[in-house]
Each structure stands twice: as structure tokens, then as C-alpha cells.
C-alpha positions, 0 to 999 in steps of 0.5 A, spaced: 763 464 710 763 456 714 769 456 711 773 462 712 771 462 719 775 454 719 781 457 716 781 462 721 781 456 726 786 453 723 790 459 723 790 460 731 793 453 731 798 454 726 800 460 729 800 455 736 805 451 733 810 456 730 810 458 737 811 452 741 816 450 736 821 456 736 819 456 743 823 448 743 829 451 739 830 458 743 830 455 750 836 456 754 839 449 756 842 453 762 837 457 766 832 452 764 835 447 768 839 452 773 831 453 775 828 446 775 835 445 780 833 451 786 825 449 785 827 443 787 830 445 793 825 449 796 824 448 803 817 452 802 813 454 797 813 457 790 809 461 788 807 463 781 804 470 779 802 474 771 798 479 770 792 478 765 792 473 761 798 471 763 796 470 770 791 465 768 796 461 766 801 463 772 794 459 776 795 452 771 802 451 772 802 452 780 797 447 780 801 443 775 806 444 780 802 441 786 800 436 783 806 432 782 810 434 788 812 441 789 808 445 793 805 451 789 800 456 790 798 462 785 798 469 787 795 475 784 799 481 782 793 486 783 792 484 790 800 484 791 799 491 791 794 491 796 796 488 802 798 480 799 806 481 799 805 478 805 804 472 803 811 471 799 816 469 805 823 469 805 823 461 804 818 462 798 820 462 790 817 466 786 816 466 778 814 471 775 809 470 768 809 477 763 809 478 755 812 485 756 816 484 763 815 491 765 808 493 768 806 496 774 804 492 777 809 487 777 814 493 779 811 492 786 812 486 787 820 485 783 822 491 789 818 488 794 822 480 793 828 484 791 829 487 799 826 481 801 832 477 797 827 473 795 829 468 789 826 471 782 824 466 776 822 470 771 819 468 765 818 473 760 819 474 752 823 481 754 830 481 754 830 489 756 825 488 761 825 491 769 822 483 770 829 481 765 834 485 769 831 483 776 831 475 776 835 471 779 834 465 774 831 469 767 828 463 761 827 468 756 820 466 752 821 468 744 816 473 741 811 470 737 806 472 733 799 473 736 791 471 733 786 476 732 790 482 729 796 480 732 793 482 739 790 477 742 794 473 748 794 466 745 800 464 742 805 468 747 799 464 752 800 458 750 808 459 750 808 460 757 804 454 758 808 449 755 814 452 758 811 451 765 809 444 763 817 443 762 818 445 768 813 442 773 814 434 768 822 436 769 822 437 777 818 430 777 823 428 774 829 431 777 826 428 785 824 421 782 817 424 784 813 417 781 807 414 779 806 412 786 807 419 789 802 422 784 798 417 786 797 420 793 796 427 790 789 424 786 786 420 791 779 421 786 775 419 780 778 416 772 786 418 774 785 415 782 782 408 778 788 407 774 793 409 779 790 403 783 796 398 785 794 391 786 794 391 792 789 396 793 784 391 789 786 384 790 783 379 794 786 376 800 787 371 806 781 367 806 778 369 799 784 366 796 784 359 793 789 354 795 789 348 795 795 344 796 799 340 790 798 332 793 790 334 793 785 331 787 782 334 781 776 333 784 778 337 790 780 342 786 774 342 782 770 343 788 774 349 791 773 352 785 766 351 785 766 355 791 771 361 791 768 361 783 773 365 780 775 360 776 782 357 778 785 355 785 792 355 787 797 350 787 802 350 794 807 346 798 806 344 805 811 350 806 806 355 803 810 356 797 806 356 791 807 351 785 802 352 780 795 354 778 789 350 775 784 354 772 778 352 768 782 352 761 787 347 765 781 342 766 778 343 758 785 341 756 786 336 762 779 332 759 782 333 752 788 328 753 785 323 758 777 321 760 778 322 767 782 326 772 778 327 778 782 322 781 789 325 779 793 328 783 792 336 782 800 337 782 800 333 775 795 336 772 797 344 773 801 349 769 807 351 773 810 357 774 804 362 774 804 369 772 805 373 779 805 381 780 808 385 785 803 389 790 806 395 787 803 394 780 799 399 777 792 397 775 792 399 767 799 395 767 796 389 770 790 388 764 796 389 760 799 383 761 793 379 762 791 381 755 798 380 753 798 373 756 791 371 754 788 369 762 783 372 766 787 371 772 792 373 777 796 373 783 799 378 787 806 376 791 809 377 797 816 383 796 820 379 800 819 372 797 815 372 790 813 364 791 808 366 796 802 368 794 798 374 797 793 376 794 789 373 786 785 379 782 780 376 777 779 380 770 772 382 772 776 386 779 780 390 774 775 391 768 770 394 773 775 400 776 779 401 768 771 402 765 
């Protein structure tokens, strides 16, 4: 009995997957990106609407769409027939999500767009539908084979899902809609963490740790001792940055000579520090200190990458990326 009842999961995924992939090889090159262009020229919202099962979906995707740049509510057919017609104006889209193309309920609201000269973008696995005659932009879903007797909405749910992941991803990309323009939209918990940049982290002005290139070891040692973040950046009189001396530079500074307190910090530190744009996001920045092998940092000015603005230690980001 376990068994039969693993085989009969493993049959719905299957199913899933045949569908996805004669989804991937039936869409239409044309009306897909004939639909992404005029989305993306909206000037109010897109609002997407299904019935049944399919209107559950029509929900997902316009949140999918909010999220990355297009301002999208869902709407239900049901209650277009009761008074919610009014909330699609002239300015709108409209994508209609339906398996069948031709219930009553999206009748209602195609004659209603139709009068308005509302564009209509219908997704719909029917080529003679009313839903398929009427849009403006038609991306014709295959029919697939559903779970549970055939009858279930699961692959032809899943279908549409995928198609409107394809949209949504597609018009992010198509208005250069980016990871620092996501970032706005997700101001909150695991996602906001890892869209941080550095700028949003770093520590700045008076925690920094400079100290100029013709001071002492010694000096530097005891800037670092106070800023305990294990290394002090390296500057001209200019304020131009020239180095940095970290705790590993010291153990390997002690290797080759006994003493170097009274040494000039500037013969004894690793030039051309690794530096970062404020801009960089979080994740990357871990990234390439774990490729690096260091522990810390620095943020540099946009305009001017020799001056330092900000330092981020290992332990800032560990914190936010845990």
C-alpha cells in the first residue's frame, strides 16, 4: 500500500513535467514577446483574473509581477459580475487565465474589456474559445493530461504558473528592472538580508581605522587594539588609500624580522587592498572574501576607488547572511 501511494506521487510530478516540457516547446515566440513588450508599457496596472483553480494562479502571478517592477492586483471573475468590473480601467491590462476558454463567467468580463478597448491577454489552452477569439495578445497553453482520473487541475495549473513566471522574469528583464530595484520592493526578513549592499552595513567615518603610511607599527598596532577589527588602513596626507596591515600581516612581518614596532607602517603593509563599491550586494561580498581568504573589507567612494569610505569586517556580514 506505501508503495502504491509513492508511485502515485511520483505519477502527478511526472505528469508535471511532461507538461512543462511540451509547454517549453509549443510557446509561441511571438505572442510571448508581443505580451511582455505592451505589459511593459503599461502606464497603470495589470490585472490578472481565473476562474477556479486557475484564478489562484491568476493571484501568484500578480504578486510575482508586483514584485519585480509591475504593478499588478488580482481580481475575481465572480465578482466582476457583481459589481468589480469597475475596478479595470481604460489604462489597465487584463490577462485572463482559463483551461477551457469559454465560461460564463469570463464572457462577463471579455465583453465588458472588449466595449472598454481594453487590452486582453489571454492565456488559455483552447484555440476555439470565445477567451481565444477575443484577446488582443493569445499565448495558447498546450492541453495536458491532468492527476487524479484525469480530472484534477494540476498539470494545466501548473502550465500556467510557469508561463506566468516566464512573463513576470521576462519584463525584468526587459525594463533592466534590477537586484537593487528588487531590493526596494523586499525591504524585510531572509530576502532583505541578502539584498543589503555595503553601504547598508558598513561602518563609517570615525570607526574607520586609518592611520597614516609614515606612522610606526607600533602606532598602528595600537589603533588597532582600539577599533578591534583586526586590521588599520593604510593613507597618504591626501587621504588616498595606500594599504592595509592587518593581524596576519604582523604574524608574517614577525617571521622575517624580530622587531618592527619602530618600522614605518608603509614597509610593512600589503598594498592594494581589495575594495568594494557601495553598491555590492552582501552575499557577493562574502563571496569573495571567502575566495580571498580575508576577514575584512573596504567600501570605496564611486567617483574616486583610492578613497576608502567605509570597512566591513567578516563577523557584520555572517550576522546578516546566518
Amino acid at each position: 500500500m506505501n508503495n502504491q501511494v509513492y508511485l502515485t506521487g511520483k505519477n502527478v510530478i511526472d505528469l508535471q513535467i511532461k507538461a512543462l516540457k511540451k509547454l517549453k516547446n509549443s510557446i509561441d515566440n511571438v505572442s510571448f514577446y508581443k505580451a511582455v513588450r505592451i505589459i511593459s508599457k503599461c502606464k497603470s496596472k495589470v490585472i490578472v483574473c481565473g476562474v477556479g483553480k486557475s484564478g489562484k494562479i491568476a493571484s501568484k502571478i500578480s504578486a510575482t509581477l508586483s514584485s519585480v517592477g509591475t504593478p499588478s492586483f488580482p481580481i475575481s471573475a465572480n465578482d466582476c459580475s457583481h459589481g468589480d468590473l469597475g475596478s479595470i480601467t481604460k489604462k489597465d491590462i487584463l490577462i485572463l487565465i482559463s483551461h477551457s476558454g469559454n465560461t460564463d463567467e469570463l464572457k462577463n468580463i471579455i465583453n465588458y474589456v472588449k466595449l472598454n478597448k481594453i487590452t486582453l491577454v489571454g492565456i488559455v489552452s483552447n484555440k476555439r474559445s470565445y477567451l481565444y477569439q477575443k484577446a488582443n495578445i493569445k499565448l495558447l497553453i498546450p492541453d495536458v493530461e491532468e492527476s487524479g482520473y484525469g480530472i484534477v487541475p494540476t498539470s494545466s495549473t501548473t502550465v500556467q504558473l510557469s508561463l506566468g513566471d516566464a512573463l513576470a522574469i521576462s519584463l525584468m528583464k526587459f525594463k533592466n528592472f534590477g537586484k537593487l530595484d528588487f531590493k526596494k520592493f523586499h525591504p524585510s526578513g531572509n530576502l532583505a538580508n541578502k539584498l543589503k549592499t555595503a553601504s547598508d552595513i558598513m561602518l563609517t567615518k570615525s570607526k574607520i581605522p586609518f592611520i597614516n603610511e609614515n606612522r610606526t607599527t607600533k602606532d598602528a598596532l595600537n589603533v588597532i587594539q582600539k577599533k578591534k577589527l583586526g586590521f588599520v588602513i593604510i593613507i597618504n596626507n591626501e587621504g588616498i588609500t595606500k594599504g592595509i596591515f592587518t593581524d596576519g600581516d604582523l604574524k608574517r612581518s614577525l617571521q622575517r624580522k624580530k622587531s618592527i614596532t619602530n618600522l614605518r607602517i608603509k614597509y610593512v603593509m600589503t598594498k592594494k587592498p581589495f575594495t568594494v563599491d557601495e553598491n555590492t550586494l552582501t552575499a557577493d561580498i562574502l563571496k569573495q572574501m571567502n575566495k580571498r581568504k580575508i576577514t575584512s573589507v573596504c567600501v570605496n567612494e564611486r567617483k574616486n576607488k583610492k578613497r576608502i569610505k567605509g570597512v566591513i569586517h567578516i563577523h557584520h556580514l555572517l550576522k546578516i547572511l546566518k
